[in-house]
C-alpha positions in Angstrom: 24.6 -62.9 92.2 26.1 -66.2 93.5 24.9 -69.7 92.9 24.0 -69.7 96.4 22.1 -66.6 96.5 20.0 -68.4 93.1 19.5 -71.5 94.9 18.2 -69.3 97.8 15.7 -67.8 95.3 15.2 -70.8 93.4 14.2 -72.6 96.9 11.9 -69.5 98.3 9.8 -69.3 95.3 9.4 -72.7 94.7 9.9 -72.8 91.1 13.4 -72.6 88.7 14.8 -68.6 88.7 17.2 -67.3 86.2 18.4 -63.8 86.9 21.2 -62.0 84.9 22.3 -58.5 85.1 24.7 -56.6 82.6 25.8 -53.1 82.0 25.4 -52.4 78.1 27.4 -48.8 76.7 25.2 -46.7 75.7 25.4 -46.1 72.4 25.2 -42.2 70.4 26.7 -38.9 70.1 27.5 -38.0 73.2 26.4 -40.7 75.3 28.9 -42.1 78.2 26.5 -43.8 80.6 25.7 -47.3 80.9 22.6 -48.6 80.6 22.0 -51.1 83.2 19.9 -54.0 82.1 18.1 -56.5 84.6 16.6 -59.9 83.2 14.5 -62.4 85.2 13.7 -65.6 83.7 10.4 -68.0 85.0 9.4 -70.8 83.0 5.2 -70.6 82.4 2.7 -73.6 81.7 1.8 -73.0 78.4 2.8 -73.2 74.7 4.6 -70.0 73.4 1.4 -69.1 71.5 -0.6 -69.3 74.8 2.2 -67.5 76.9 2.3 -65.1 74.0 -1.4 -64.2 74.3 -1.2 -63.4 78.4 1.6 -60.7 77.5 1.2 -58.0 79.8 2.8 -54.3 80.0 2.6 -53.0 83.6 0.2 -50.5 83.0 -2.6 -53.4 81.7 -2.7 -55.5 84.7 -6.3 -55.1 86.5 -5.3 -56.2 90.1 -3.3 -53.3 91.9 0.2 -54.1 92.5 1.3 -55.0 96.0 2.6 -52.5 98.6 5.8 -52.9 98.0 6.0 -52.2 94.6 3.1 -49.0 95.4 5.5 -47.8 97.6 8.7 -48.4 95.5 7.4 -47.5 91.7 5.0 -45.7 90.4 1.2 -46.7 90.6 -0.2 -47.4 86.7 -3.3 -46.2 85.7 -3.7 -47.1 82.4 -2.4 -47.1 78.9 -3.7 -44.8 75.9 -2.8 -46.2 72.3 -2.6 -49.4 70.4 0.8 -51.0 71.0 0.4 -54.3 68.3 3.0 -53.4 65.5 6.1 -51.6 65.3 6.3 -48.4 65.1 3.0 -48.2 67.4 3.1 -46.1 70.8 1.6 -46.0 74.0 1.2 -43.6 76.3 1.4 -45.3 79.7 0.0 -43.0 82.2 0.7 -43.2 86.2 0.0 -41.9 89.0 2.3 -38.4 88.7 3.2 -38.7 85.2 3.4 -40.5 82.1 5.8 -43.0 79.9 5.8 -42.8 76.3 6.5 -46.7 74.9 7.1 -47.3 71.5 7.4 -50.7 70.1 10.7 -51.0 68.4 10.6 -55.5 67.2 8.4 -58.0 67.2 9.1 -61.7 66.3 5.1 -63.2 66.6 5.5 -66.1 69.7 9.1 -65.4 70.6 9.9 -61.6 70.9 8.0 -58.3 72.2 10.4 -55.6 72.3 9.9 -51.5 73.5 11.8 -48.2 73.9 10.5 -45.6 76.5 10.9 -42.8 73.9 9.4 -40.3 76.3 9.9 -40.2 80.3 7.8 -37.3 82.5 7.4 -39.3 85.4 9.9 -40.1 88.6 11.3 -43.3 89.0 13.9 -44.4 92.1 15.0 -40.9 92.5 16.7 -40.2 88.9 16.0 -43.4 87.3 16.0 -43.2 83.1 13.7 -46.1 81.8 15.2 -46.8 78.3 12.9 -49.8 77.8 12.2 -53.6 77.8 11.4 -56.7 76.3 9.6 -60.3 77.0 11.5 -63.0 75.0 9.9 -66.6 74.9 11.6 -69.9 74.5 9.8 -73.1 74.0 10.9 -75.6 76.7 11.4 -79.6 75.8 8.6 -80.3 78.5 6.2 -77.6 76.6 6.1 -75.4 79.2 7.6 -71.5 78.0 10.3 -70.1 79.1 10.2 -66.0 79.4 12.7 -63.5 79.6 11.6 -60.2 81.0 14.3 -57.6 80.6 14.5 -54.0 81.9 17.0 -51.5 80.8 17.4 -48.3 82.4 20.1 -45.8 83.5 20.7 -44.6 87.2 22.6 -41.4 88.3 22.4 -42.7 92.1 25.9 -42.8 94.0 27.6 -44.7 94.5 26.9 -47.6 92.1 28.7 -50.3 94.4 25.1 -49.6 97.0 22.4 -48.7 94.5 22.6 -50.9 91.4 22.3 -54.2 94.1 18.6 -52.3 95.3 17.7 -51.3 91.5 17.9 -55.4 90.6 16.2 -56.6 93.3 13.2 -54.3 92.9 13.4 -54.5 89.3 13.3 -58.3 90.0 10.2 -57.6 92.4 8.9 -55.9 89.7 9.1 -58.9 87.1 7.9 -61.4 89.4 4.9 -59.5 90.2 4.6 -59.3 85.7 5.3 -62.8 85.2 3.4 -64.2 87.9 -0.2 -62.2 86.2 0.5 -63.7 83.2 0.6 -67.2 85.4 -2.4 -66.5 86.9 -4.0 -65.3 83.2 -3.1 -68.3 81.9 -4.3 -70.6 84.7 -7.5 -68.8 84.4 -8.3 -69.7 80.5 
């Protein structure tokens, strides 16, 4: 993305946006894909312990998730299982299937981290989830910076026209995450 096309976003949205995108080998036995991982970065009123509190997984936001995204992703339902400590899982149920997330670090006000260790669901047409994390930075002006990271492996061809249309909904998709945790934490 060029510094123009973050200004543009920076501009539309009214508020500082920090997006970065890298391909990350895949490591194993076996494994020769990439993982493609997509970060988007919005800085939140708040301490780190307060930002902390509003984290959110997809499936445990209330309001339903705008048309777009309905039409793009699949529609959450709900979760089942206590996702607190490492080691805990989740089954994240959808409309049409189900995600298995297992929490794989936590660092208490700075870093919530999962793996999708299970995937019977359909996501852009042959997308692997792989997993995600929030990471929180404490800004000079104590407001809290949060990194929301997707990672994820694609078989759609050919890469030079999908992975462009993977980040920007994956980038819908954080904006519409960060922006409930903003309107959580306005609300308290």
């Amino acid at each position: 993305m060029t510094r123009e096309m973050k200004a543009g976003a920076t501009q539309r949205f009214g508020e500082p946006l920090n997006i970065h995108e890298v391909d990350v080998p895949e490591v194993g036995p076996g494994m020769n894909r990439l993982f493609s991982s997509v970060v988007t970065r919005m800085s939140l009123a708040g301490s780190p312990t307060r930002v902390w509190e509003a984290l959110a997984l997809y499936e445990e936001i209330d309001e339903r998730p705008p048309l777009h995204l309905r039409l793009l992703l699949p529609v959450p339902l709900r979760n089942k299982g206590q996702i607190s400590e490492i080691g805990d899982e989740a089954k994240c149920l959808y409309e049409g299937g189900h995600l298995l997330k297992r929490i794989t670090q936590i660092q208490q006000g700075h870093l919530y981290e999962f793996e999708v260790a299970e995937q019977e669901l359909s996501v852009g047409g042959g997308m692997r989830l792989a997993g995600g994390s929030y990471t929180l930075r404490e800004l000079p002006d104590g407001r809290t910076e949060v990194a929301l990271q997707t990672r994820y492996v694609s078989t759609k061809w050919p890469r030079w026209f999908w992975k462009p249309l993977e980040r920007l909904v994956c980038h819908w998709f954080h904006r519409y995450l960060l922006g409930s945790m903003r309107r959580k934490i306005e609300s308290q």
